[in-house]
Residue frames relative to the residue before (quaternion, step in Angstrom):
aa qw qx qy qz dx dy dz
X 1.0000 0.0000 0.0000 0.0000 0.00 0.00 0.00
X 0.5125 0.6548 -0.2302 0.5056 3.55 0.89 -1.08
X 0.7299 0.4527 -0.1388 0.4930 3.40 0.64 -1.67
X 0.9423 -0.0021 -0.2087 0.2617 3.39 0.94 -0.16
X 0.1685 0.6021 -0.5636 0.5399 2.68 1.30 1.93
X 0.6821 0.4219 -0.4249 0.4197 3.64 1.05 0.12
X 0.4346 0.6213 -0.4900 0.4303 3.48 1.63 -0.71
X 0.8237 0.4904 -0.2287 0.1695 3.29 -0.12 -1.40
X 0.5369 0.5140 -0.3302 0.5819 3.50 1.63 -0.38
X 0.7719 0.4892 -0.2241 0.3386 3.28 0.93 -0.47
X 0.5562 0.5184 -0.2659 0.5927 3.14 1.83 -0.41
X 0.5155 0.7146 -0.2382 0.4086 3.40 1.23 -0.68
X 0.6978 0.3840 -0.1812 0.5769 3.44 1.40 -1.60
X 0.6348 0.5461 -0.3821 0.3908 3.49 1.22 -0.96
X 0.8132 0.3349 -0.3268 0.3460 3.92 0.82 -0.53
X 0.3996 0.4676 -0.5698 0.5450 3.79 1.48 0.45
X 0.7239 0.4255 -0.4837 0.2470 3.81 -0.01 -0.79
X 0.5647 0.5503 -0.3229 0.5235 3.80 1.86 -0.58
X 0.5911 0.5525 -0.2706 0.5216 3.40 0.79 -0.32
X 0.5092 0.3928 -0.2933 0.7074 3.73 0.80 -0.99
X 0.8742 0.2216 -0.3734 0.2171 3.41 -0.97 -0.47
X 0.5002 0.6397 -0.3619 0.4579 3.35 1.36 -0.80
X 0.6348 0.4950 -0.2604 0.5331 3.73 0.76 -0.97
X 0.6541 0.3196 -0.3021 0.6155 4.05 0.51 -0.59
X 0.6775 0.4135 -0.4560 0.4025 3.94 0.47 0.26
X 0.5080 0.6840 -0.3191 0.4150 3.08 1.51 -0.52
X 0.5437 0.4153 -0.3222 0.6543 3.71 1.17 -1.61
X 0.7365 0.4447 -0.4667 0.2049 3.32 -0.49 -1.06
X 0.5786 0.4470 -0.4050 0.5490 3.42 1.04 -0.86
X 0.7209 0.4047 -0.3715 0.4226 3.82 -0.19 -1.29
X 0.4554 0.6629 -0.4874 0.3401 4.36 0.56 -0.09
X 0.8306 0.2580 -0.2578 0.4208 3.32 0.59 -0.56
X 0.4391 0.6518 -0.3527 0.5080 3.30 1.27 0.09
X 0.7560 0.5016 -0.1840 0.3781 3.45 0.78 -1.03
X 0.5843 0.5931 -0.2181 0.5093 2.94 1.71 -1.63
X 0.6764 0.4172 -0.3964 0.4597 4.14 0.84 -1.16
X 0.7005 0.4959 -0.4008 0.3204 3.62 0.60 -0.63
X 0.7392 0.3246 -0.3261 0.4918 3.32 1.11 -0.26
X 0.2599 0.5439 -0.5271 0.5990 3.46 1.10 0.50
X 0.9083 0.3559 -0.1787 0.1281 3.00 -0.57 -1.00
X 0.2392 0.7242 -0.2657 0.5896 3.05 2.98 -0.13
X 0.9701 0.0528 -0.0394 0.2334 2.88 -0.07 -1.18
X 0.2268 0.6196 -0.4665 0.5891 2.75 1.65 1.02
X 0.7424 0.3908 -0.2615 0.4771 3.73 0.48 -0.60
X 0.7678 0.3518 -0.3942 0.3624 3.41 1.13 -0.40
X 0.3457 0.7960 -0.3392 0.3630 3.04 1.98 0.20
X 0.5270 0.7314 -0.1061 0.4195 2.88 1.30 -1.59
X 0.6302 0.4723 -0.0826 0.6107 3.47 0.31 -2.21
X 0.8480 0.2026 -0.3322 0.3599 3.53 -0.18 -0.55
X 0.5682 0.5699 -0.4521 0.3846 3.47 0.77 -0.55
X 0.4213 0.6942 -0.2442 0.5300 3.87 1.60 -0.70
X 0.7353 0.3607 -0.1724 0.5473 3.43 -0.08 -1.52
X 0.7023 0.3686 -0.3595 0.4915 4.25 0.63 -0.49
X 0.5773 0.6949 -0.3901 0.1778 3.45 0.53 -0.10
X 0.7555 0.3811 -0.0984 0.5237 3.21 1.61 -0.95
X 0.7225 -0.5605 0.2681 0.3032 3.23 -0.69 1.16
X 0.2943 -0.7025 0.5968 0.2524 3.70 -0.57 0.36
X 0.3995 -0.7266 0.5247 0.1929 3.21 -1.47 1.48
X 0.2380 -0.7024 0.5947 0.3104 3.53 -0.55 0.48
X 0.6001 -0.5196 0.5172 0.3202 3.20 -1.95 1.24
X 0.8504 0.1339 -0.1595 0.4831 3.81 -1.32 0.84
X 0.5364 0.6882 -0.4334 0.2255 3.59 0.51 0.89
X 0.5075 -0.7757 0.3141 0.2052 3.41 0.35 1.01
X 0.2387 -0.7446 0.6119 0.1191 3.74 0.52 1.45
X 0.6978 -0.5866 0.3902 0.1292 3.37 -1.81 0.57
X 0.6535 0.7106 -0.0412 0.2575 2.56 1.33 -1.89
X 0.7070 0.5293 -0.2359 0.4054 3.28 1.74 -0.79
X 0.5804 0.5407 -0.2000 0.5751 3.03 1.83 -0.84
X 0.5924 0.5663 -0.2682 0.5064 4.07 1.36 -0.58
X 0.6710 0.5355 -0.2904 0.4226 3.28 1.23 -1.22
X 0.6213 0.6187 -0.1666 0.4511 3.22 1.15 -1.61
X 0.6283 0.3992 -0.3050 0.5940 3.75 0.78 -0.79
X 0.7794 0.3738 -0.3784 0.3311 3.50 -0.14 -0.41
X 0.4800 0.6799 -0.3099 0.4596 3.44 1.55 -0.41
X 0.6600 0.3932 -0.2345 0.5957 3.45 1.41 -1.38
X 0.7337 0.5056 -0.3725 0.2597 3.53 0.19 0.03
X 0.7291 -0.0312 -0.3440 0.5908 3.23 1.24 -0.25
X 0.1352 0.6799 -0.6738 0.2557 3.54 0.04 0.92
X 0.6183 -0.4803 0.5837 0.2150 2.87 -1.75 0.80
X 0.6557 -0.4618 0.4943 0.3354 3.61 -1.31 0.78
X 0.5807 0.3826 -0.4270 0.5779 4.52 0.35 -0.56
X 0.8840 0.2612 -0.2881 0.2595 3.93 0.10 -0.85
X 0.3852 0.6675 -0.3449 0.5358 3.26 2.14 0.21
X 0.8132 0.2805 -0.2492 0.4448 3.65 0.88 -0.58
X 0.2579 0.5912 -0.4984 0.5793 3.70 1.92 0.09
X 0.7867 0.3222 -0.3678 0.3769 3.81 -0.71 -1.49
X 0.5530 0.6646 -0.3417 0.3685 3.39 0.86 -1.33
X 0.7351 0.4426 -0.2548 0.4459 3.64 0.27 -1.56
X 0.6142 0.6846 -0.2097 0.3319 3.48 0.79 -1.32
X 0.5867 0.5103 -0.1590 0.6083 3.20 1.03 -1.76
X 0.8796 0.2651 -0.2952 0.2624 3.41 -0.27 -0.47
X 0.4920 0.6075 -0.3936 0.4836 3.26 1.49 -0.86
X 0.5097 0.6218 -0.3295 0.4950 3.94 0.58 -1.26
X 0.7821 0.3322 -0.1673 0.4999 3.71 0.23 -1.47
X 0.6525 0.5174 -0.3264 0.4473 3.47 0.69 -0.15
X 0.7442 0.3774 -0.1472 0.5311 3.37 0.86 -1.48
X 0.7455 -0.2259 -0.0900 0.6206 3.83 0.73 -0.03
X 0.1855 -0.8007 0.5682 -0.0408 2.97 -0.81 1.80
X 0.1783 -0.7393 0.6266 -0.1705 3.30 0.17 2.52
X 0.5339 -0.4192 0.5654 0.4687 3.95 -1.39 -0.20
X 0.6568 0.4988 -0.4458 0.3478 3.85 0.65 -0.16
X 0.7232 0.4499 -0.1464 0.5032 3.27 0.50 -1.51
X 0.5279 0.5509 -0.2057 0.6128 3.59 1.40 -0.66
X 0.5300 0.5275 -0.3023 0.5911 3.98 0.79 -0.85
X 0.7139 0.6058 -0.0923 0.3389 3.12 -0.22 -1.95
X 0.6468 0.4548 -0.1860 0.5833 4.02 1.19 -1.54
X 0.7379 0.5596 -0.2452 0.2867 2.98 0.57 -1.04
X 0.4875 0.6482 -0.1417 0.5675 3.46 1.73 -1.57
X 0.5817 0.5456 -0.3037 0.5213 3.73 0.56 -1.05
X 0.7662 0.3768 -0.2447 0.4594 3.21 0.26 -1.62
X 0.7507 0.3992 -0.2569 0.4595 3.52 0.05 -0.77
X 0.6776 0.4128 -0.4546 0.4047 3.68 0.75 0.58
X 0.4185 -0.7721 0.4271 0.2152 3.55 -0.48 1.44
X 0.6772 0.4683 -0.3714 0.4291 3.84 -1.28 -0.07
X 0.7599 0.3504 -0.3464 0.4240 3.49 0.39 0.33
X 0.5734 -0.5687 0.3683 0.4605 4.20 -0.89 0.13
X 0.4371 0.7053 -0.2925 0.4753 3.66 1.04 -0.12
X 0.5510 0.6944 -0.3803 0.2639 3.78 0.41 -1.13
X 0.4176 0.7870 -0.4498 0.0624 3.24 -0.51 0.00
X 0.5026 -0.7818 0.3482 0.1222 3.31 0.51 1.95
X 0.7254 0.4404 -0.1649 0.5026 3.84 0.80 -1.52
X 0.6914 0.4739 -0.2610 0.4788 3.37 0.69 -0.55
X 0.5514 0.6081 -0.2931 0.4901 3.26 1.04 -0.94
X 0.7475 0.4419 -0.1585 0.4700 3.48 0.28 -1.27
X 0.5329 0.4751 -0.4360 0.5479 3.81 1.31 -0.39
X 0.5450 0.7131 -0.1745 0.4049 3.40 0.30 -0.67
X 0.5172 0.2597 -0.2050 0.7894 4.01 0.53 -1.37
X 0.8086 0.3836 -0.4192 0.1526 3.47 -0.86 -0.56
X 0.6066 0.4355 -0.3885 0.5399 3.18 0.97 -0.64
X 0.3947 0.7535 -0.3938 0.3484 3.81 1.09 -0.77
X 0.8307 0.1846 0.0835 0.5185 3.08 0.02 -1.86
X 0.5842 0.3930 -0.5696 0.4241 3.85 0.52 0.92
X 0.7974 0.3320 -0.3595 0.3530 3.41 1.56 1.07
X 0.1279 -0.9309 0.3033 0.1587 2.94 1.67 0.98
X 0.5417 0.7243 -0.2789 0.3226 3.31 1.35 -0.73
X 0.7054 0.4260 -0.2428 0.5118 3.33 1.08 -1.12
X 0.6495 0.5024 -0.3047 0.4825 4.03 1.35 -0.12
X 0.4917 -0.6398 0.5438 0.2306 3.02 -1.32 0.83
X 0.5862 -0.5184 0.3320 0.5267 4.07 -0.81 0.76
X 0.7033 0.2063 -0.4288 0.5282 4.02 0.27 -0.36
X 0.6524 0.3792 -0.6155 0.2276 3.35 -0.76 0.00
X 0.5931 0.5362 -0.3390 0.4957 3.71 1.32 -0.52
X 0.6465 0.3719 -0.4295 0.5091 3.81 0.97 -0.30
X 0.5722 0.5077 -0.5589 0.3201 3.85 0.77 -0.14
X 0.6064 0.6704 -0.2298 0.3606 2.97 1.16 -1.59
X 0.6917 0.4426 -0.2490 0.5135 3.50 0.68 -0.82
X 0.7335 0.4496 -0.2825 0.4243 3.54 0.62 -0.81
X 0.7360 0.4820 -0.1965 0.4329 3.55 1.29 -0.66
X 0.5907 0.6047 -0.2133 0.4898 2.85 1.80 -0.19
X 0.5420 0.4437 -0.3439 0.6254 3.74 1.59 -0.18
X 0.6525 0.4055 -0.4432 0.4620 3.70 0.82 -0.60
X 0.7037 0.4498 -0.4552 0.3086 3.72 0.65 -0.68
X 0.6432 0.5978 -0.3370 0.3396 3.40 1.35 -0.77
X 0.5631 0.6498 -0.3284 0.3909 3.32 1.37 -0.83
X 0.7689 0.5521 -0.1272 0.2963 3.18 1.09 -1.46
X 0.5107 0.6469 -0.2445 0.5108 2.84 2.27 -0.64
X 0.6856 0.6446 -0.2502 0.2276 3.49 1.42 -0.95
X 0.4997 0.7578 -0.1258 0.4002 1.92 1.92 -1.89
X 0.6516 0.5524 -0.1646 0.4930 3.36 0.55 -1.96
X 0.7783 0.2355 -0.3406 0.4719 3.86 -0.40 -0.48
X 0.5959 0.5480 -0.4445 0.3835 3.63 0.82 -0.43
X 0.4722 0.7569 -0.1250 0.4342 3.41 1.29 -0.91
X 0.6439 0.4618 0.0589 0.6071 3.19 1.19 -1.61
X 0.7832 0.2624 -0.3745 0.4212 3.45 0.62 -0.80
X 0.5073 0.6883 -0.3095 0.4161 3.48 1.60 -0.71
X 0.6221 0.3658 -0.3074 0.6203 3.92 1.16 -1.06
X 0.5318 0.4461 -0.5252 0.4923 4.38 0.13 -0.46
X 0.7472 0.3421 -0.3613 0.4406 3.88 0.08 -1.30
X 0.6607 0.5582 -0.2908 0.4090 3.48 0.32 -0.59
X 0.6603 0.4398 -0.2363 0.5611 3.56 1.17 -0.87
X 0.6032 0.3975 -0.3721 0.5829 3.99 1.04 -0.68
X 0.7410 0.3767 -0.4358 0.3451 3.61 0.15 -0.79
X 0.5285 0.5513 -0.3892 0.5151 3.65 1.10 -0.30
X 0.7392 0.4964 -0.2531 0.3784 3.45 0.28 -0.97
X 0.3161 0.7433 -0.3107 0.5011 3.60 1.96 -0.96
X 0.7716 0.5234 -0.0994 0.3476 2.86 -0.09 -2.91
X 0.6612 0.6411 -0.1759 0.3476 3.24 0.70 -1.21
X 0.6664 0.5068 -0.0212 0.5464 3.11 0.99 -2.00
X 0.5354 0.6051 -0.2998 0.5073 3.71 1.10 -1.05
X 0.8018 0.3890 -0.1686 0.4211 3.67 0.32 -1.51
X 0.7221 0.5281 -0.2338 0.3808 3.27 0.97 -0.22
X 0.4735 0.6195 -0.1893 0.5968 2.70 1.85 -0.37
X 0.5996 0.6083 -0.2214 0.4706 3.74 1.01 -0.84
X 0.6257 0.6102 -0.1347 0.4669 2.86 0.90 -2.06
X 0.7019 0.4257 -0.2319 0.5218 3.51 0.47 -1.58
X 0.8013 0.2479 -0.3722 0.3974 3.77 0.32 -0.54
X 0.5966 0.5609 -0.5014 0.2795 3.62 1.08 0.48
X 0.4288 0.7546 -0.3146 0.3844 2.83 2.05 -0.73
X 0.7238 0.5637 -0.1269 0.3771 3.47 1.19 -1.45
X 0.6973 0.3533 -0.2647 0.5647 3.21 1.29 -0.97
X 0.4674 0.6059 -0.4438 0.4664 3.95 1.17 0.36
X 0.7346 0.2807 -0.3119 0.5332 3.42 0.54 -0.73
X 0.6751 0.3544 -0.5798 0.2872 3.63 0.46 -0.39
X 0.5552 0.6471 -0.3841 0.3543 3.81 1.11 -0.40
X 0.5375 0.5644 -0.2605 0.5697 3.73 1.44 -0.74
X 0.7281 0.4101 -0.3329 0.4368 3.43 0.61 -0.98
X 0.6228 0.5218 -0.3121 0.4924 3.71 1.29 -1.61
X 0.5849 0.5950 -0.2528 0.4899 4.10 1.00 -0.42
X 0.7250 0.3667 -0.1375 0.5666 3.29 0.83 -0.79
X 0.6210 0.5156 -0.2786 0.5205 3.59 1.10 -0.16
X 0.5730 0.4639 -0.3013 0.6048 3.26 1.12 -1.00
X 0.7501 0.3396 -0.4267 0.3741 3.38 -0.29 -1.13
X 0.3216 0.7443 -0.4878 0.3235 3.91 1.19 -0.44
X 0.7404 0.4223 -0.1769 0.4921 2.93 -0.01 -2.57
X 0.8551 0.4405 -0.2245 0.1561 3.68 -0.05 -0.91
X 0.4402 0.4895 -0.3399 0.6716 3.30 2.29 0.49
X 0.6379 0.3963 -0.4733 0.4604 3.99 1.33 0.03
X 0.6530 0.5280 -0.3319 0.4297 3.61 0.77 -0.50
X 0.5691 0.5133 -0.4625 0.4458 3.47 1.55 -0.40
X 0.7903 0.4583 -0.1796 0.3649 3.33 0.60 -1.05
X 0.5625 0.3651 -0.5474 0.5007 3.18 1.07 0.22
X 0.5003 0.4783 -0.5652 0.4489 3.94 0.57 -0.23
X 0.8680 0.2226 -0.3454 0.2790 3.47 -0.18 -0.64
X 0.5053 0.5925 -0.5244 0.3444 3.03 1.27 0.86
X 0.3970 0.6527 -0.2674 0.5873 3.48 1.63 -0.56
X 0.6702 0.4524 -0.3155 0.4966 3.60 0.09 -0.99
X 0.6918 0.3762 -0.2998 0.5385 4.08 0.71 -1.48
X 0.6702 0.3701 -0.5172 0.3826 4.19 0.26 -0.17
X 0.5151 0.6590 -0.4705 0.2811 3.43 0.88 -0.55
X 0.7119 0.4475 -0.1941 0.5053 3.29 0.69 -1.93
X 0.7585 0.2693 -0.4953 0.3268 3.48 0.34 0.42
């Protein structure tokens, strides 16, 4: 009896200590299972974030391109009614609160050719005054400005060269012109003095006729 009131405390310790251990085989087994899934978290949120750093941050009140890009291409091939809509718009805006946008924006207009609006000199007044305050512009409106401003200057060059090429071209014509007429007028001159010398001669040469045939009538009598 004795003997087994001692079994039983003892079997008692023997099946928590199987129990304890069975349970720690259990973690042990589930440990690596647990460890890849969270590996594998934060490997993904690594991921996700390394993503989310890649693109530039937009800064709050920076003036995208796209509106002023959109707007130009609209005026270019547009019909002549929506060339003078943008046209009116653009300026009224630049007139009624002249900001570096709306002032930007006029300025673009102007400096895009093919429409009644254009106006290359103005355009270029404008960028300049633009960009001797970079401060008040946001980094693209100063690259438009800058970039549209070498095209307006170019075009400006272009244009008077143009001009000087039609002036030379009109004087050397006008020369040419002035040249032939001048020719003309002295052949004109040496015709009539040759008509007149012709007409003189033939003069002298109906008086010598007639005096022969006056000579000729005293003979025969």
């Amino acid at each position: 009896m004795p003997s087994q009131l001692l079994a039983k405390p003892h079997a008692a310790r023997d099946g928590a200590e199987g129990s304890a251990a069975a349970s720690i085989r259990r973690l042990l087994l589930l440990l690596p299972a647990l460890l890849l899934a969270s590996g594998c978290e934060t490997a993904s949120q690594w991921l996700k974030g390394q993503r989310t750093a890649d693109p530039e941050p937009v800064v709050a009140g920076e003036q995208q391109p796209e509106p002023y890009l959109g707007e130009l291409y609209a005026l270019a091939i547009g019909d002549p009614a929506t060339q003078a809509e943008i046209y009116a718009d653009a300026k009224s805006r630049a007139e009624l609160t002249p900001d570096p946008s709306t002032r930007l924006r006029y300025a673009l207009v102007l400096a895009t050719p093919g429409h009644s609006g254009s106006d290359a000199s103005l355009a270029q007044h404008i960028f300049r005054e633009l960009l001797a305050q970079p401060e008040l512009m946001t980094t693209n409106e100063i690259a438009l400005a800058t970039i549209h401003l070498r095209s307006v200057e170019e075009n400006i060059m272009l244009g008077a060269e143009t001009n000087r090429l039609r002036s030379e071209n009109s004087r050397a014509a006008s020369t040419e012109e002035a040249a032939l007429a001048q020719r003309a007028a002295a052949v004109e001159t040496e015709n009539r003095r040759l008509r007149e010398s012709l007409a003189e001669a033939e003069a002298k040469l109906e008086a010598i006729s007639s005096i022969e045939r006056t000579i000729r009538g005293q003979n025969d009598n």
